[in-house]
C-alpha positions in Angstrom: -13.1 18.4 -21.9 -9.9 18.3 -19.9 -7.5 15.3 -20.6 -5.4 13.2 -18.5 -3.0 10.4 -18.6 -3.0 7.7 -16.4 0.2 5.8 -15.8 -0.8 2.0 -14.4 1.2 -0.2 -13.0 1.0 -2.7 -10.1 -0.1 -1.6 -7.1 -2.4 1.0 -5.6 -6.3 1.3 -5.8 -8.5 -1.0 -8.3 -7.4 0.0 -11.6 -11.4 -0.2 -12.0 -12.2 1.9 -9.4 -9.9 4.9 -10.1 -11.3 4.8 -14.0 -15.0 5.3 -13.5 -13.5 8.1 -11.4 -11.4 9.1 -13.7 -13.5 9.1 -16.5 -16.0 11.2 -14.7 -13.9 14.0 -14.5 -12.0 14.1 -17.6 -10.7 12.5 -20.8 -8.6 9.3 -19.7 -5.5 8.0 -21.6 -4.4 5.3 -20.0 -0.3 4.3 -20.6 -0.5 0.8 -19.2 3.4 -0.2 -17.8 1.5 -3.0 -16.4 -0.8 -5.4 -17.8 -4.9 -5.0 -17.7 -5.8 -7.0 -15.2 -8.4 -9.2 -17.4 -11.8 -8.3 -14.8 -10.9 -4.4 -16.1 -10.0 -5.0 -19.7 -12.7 -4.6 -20.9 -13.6 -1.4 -19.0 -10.7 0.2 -19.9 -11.9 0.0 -23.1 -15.0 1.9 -22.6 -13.5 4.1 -20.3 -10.3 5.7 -21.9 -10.2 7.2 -24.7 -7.1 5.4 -25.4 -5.2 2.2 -24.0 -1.3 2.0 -25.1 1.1 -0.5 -23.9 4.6 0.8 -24.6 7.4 -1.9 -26.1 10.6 -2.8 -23.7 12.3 -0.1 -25.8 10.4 2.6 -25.3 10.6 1.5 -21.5 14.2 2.3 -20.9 13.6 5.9 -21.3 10.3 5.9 -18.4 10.4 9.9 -18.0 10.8 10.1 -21.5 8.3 7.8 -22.7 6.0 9.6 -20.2 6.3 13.0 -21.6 6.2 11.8 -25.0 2.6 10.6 -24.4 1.0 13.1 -22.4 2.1 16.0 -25.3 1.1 13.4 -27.8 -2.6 13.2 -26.0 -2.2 16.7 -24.8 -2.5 16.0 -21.2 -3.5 18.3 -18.4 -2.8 16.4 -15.6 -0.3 13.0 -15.1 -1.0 11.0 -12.6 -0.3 7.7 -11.2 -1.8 5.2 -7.9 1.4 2.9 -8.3 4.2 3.1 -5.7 6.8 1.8 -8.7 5.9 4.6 -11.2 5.5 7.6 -8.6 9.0 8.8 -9.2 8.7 8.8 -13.0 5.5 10.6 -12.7 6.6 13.3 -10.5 9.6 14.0 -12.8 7.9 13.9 -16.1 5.6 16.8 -14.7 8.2 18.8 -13.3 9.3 18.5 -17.6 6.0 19.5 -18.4 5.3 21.9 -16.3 2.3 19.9 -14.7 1.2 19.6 -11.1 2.7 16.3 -9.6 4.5 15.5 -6.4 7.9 17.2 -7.2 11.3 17.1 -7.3 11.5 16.0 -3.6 9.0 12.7 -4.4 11.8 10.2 -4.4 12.3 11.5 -0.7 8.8 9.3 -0.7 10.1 6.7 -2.1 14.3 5.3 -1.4 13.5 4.5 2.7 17.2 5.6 3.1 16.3 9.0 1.9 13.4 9.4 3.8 15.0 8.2 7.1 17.9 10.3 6.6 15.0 13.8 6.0 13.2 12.6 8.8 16.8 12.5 11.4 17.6 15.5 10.2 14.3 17.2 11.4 14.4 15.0 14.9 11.3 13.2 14.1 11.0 9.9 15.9 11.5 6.9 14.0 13.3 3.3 14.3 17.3 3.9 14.7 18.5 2.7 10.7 21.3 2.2 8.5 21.3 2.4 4.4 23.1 -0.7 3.4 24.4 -1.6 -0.3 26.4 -4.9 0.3 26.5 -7.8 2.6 30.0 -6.2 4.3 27.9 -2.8 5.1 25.2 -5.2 6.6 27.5 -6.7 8.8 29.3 -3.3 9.9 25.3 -2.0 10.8 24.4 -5.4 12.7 27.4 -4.6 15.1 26.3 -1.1 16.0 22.6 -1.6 16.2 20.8 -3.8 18.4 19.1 -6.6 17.9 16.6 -7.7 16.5 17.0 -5.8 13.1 14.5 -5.6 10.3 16.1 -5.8 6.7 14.3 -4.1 3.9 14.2 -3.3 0.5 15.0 0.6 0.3 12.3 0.8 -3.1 10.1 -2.5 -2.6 6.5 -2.0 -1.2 3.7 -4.5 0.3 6.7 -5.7 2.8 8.8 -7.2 0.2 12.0 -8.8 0.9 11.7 -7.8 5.0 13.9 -10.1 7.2 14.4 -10.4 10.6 17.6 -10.8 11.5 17.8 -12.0 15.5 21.6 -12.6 15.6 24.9 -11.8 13.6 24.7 -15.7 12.7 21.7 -14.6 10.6 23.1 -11.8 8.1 24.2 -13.8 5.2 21.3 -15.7 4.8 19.2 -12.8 5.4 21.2 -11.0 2.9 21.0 -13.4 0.0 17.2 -14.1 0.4 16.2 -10.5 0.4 18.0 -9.8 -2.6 16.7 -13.0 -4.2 12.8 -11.9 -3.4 13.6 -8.5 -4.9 15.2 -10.6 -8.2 11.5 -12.6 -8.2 9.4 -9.7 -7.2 11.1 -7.6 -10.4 9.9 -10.9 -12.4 6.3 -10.4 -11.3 6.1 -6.8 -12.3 6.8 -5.4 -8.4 9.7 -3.3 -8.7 10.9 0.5 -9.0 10.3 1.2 -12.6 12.4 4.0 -13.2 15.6 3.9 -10.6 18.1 1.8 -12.1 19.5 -1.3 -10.0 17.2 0.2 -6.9 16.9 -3.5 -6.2 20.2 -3.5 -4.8 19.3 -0.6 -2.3 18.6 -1.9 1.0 17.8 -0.2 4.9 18.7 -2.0 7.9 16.6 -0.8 11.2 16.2 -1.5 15.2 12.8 -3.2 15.6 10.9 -1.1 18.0 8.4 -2.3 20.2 4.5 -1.5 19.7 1.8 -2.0 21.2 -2.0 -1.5 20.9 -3.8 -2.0 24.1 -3.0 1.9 24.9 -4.3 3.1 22.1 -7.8 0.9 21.6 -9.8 0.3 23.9 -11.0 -3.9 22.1 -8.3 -6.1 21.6 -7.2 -7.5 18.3 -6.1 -3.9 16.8 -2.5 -4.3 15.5 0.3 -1.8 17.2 0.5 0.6 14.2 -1.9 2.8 12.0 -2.1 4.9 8.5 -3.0 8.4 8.0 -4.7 9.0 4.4 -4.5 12.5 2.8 -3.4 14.7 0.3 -1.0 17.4 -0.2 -2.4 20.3 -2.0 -0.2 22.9 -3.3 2.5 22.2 -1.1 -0.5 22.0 2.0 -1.5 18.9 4.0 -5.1 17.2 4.4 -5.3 14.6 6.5 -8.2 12.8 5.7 -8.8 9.6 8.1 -7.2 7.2 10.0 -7.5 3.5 9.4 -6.5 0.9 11.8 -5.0 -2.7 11.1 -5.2 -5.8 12.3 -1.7 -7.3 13.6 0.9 -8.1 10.8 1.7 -11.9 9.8 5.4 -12.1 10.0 7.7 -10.7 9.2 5.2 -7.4 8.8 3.2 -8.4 5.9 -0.2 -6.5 6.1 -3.5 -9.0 6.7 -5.8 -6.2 6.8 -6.7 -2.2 7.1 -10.0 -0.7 8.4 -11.8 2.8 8.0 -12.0 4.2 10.3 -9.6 3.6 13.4 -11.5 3.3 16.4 -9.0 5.8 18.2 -10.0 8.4 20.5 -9.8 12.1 19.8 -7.1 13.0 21.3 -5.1 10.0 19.8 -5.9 10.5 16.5 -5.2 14.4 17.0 -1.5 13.1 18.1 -1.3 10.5 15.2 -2.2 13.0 12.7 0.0 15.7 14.0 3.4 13.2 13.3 2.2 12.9 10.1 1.9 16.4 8.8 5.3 16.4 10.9 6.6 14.0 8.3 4.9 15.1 5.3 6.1 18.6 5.6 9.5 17.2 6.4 9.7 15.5 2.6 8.6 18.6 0.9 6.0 17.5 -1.7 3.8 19.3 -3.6 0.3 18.0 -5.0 -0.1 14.4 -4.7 -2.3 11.5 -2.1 -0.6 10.7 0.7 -0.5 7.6 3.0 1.7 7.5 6.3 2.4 4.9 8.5 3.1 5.4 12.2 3.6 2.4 14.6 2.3 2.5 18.0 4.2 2.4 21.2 3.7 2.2 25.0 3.6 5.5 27.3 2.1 7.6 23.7 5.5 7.0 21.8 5.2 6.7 18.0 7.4 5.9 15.3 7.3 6.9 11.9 7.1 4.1 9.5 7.2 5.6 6.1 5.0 8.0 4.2 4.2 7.3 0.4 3.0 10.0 -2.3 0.2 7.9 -3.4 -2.8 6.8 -1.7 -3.1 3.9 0.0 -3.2 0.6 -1.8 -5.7 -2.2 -2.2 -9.4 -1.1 -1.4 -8.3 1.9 1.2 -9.7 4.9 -1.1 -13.0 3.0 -2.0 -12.9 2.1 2.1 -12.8 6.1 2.3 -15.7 6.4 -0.2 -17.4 4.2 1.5 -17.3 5.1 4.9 -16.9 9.1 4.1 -18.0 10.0 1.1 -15.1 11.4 -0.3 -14.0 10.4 -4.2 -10.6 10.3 -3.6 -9.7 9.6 -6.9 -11.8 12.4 -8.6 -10.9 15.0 -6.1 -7.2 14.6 -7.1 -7.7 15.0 -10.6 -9.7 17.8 -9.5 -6.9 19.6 -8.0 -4.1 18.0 -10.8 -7.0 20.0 -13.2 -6.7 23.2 -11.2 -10.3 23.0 -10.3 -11.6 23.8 -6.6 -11.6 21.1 -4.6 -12.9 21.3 -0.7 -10.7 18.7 1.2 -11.9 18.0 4.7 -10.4 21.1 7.2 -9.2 18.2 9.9 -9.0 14.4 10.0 -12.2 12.6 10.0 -13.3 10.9 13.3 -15.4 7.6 13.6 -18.2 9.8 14.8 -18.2 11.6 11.5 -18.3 7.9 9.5 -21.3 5.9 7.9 -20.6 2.8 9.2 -17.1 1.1 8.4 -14.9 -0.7 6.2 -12.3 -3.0 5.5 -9.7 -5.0 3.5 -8.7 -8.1 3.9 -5.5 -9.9 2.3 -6.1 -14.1 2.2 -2.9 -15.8 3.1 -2.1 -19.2 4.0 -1.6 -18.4 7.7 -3.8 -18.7 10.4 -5.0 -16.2 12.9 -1.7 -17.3 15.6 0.5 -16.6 12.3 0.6 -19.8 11.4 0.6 -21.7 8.2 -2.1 -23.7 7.4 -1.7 -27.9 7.4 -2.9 -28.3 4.2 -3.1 -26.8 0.5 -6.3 -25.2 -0.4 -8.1 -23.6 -3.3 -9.5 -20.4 -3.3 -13.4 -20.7 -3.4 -15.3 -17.1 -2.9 -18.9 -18.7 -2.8 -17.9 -21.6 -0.1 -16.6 -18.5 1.8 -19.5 -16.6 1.7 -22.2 -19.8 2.3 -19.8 -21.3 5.3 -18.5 -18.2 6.8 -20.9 -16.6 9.8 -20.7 -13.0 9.4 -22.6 -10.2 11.8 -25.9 -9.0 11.1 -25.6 -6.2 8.6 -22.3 -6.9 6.9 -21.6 -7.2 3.9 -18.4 -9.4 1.8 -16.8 -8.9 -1.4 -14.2 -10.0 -3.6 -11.9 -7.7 -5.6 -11.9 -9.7 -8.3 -9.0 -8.2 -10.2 -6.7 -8.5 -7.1 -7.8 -11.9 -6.5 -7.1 -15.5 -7.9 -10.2 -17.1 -10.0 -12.1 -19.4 -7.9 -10.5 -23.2 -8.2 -6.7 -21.8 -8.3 -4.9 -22.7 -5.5 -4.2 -20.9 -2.8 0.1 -20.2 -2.8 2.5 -21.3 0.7 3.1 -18.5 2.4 6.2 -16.9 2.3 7.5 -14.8 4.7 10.3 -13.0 2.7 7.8 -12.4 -0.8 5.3 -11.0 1.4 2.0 -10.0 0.0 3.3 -11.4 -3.4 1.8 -14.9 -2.0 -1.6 -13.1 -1.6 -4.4 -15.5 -2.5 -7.6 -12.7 -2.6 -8.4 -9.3 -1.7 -11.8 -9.1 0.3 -13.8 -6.0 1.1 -16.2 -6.2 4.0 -18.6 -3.3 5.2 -20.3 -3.3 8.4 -21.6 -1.5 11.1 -18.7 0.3 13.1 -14.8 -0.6 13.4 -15.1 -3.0 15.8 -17.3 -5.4 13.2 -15.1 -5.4 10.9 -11.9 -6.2 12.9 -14.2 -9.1 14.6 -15.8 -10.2 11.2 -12.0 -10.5 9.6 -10.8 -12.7 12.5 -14.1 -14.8 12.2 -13.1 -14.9 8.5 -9.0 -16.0 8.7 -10.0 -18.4 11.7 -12.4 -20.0 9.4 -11.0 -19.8 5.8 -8.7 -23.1 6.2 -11.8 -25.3 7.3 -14.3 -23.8 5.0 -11.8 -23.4 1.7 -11.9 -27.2 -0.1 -8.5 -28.8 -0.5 -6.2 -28.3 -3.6 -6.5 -30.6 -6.2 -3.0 -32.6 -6.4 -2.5 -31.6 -9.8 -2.8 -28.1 -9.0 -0.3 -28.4 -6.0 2.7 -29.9 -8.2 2.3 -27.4 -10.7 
């Protein structure tokens, strides 16, 4: 039986999802750089054939380390669903000879190396400036206009954004984003291989979306994500999915399979993103792009990752689609045939829909709730009025346990001050996006308060 190694870290897909997929199709080593979230533990267990947690040491060296164990297991495929390890990955199979995302995948990765592939092939995208120190975040504040968005050039799940409105604003700005990047690091949510990336910043114009020319119901956010995969240096798109609008500064609340776009929208959303995968040069690896929508059919590029989606995207796809994301690209990292879909799928083409929602402490105006609660799945699903047909999960190993409470929002940490993960399946796209603002309207009347000893903690 083929063999592969895993590399988990924080980040991407259920760690339990991609193993029974995993596991399906091959012999699983898993090199845990994160730990086992404890719901999964135990699966991993049954699952892999083996389970090693490397020491600090061995760390320092990542693309070593890596290499080390996949001749030690002998490996046929190295793979990886975590934004922080994709650049490790990718260069310890270029050492081994393996199918990975290539020399180009930190293109994928440092925004100021994307931005600067993407100007030099006249693809649109937000006006930008890399920026190393507070001095060079000045010098870009006085050229751009305003307002700005500030951004961690290797963070992910809109860590350490800030908006910076006037000059007045750059210092502070400055010092928090760099501080969330310090605490995110402490929480396991940084680059794992680039050293001092967490002083590597991107400065860029805010350009202005919107949705209502793109969807025909309200309450769609102003910017999508096209899922796929690049085969052999080839591009699949795959889907489309949709959002609801971003808490700010432009932390995600949720993302739905499929986008209720029409044809020829999607055709022109898809066609940017092959613009801007081709553009990065990768090689065999998922792929998730984000594209922001403007008025009058302008677009933006956002960034494009060499990993799939995170959170519950690829089981939304599996879902909605029936494609195994996760064993199809072990399939192809294998050599094996593998028939990805010839175009995008439509809506048309789905079995009903699916969708992800993030619980923070904000309200649906963006607005953070009055009072502390705890996070209670079963008062959620006994309080909350749902549509007829749809159905609501937990993700249990991207979720708090139920009595913990749930954390202030913080604009600067993000999705860091996540509470829960939910996974709702209904009917068509338009449930889902309805459902999810039933569900954040209701979540701070139907959650139970805090208990005081948990708040001062």
């Amino acid at each position: 039986m083929s063999k592969v190694l895993l590399v988990h870290a924080k980040g991407g897909p259920p760690l339990g999802h991609v193993l029974s997929r995993a596991a399906v199709k091959a012999q699983v080593h898993l090199l845990a750089l994160s730990a086992l979230p404890p719901a999964v533990a135990g699966d991993a267990g049954r699952l892999c054939a083996s389970v090693v947690t490397p020491t600090d040491a061995e760390r320092a060296d990542l693309v070593s380390l890596i290499v080390a164990r996949a001749k030690a297991v002998g490996a046929d495929a190295v793979l990886t669903f975590s934004e922080y390890a994709v650049v490790a990955v990718a260069e310890a199979c270029e050492a081994l000879g393996l199918p990975g995302a290539g020399a180009a995948a930190a293109l994928a990765r440092d925004k100021r190396l994307m931005r600067r592939t993407w100007r030099e092939h006249g693809l649109p995208q937000p006006e930008f400036r890399p920026v190393a120190t507070e001095a060079d975040l000045y010098e870009a504040a006085a050229e751009l206009p305003f307002p700005l968005l500030l951004k961690a050039a290797w963070s992910a799940g809109s860590t350490a954004h800030q908006i910076i409105r006037a000059p007045h604003e750059v210092s502070a700005a400055w010092r928090r984003s760099r501080d969330v990047m310090a605490e995110s690091a402490q929480l396991g949510y940084a680059e794992l291989h680039v050293a001092e990336a967490d002083a590597d910043f991107v400065v860029e114009q805010i350009v202005t979306g919107t949705a209502g020319e793109w969807f025909d119901d309200p309450g769609w956010g102003d910017y999508v994500s096209v899922e796929g995969v690049v085969a052999q240096g080839v591009f699949h798109p795959v889907c489309v999915s949709g959002r609801m609008p971003t808490v700010e500064p432009f932390t995600e609340r949720a993302g739905i399979t499929p986008a209720q776009l029409s044809p020829d929208a999607q055709e022109r959303i898809v066609a940017l993103a092959r613009q801007s995968v081709d553009a990065l040069g990768l090689r065999d690896c998922g792929i998730h792009t984000e594209i922001k929508l403007g008025a009058q059919g302008r677009m933006w590029l956002i960034e494009t990752a060499a990993r799939f989606g995170g959170a519950m995207t690829v089981p939304q796809i599996e879902e909605v689609f029936g494609l195994d994301l996760i064993g199809m690209l072990v399939d192809q990292l294998l050599g094996r045939p593998v028939a990805w879909p010839e175009r995008a799928l439509t809506p048309e083409q789905a079995r009903g829909a699916a969708g992800s929602l993030v619980v923070l402490a904000v309200d649906g105006a963006g607005e953070a709730w009055q009072d502390r609660k705890a996070w209670d799945f079963p008062a959620v699903t006994r309080r909350v009025p749902l549509s007829g047909g749809s159905r609501l999960s937990v993700v249990a190993e991207s979720s708090l346990a139920d009595g913990s409470t749930v954390p202030v929002y913080d604009p600067a940490a993000g999705a860091n001050t996540m509470a829960a993960l939910c996974l709702l399946s209904a009917t068509d796209p338009r449930t889902v996006l309805r459902d999810f603002e039933t569900l954040v309207d209701a979540l701070p009347r139907v959650l139970p308060a805090a208990q005081p000893e948990e708040v001062s903690r």
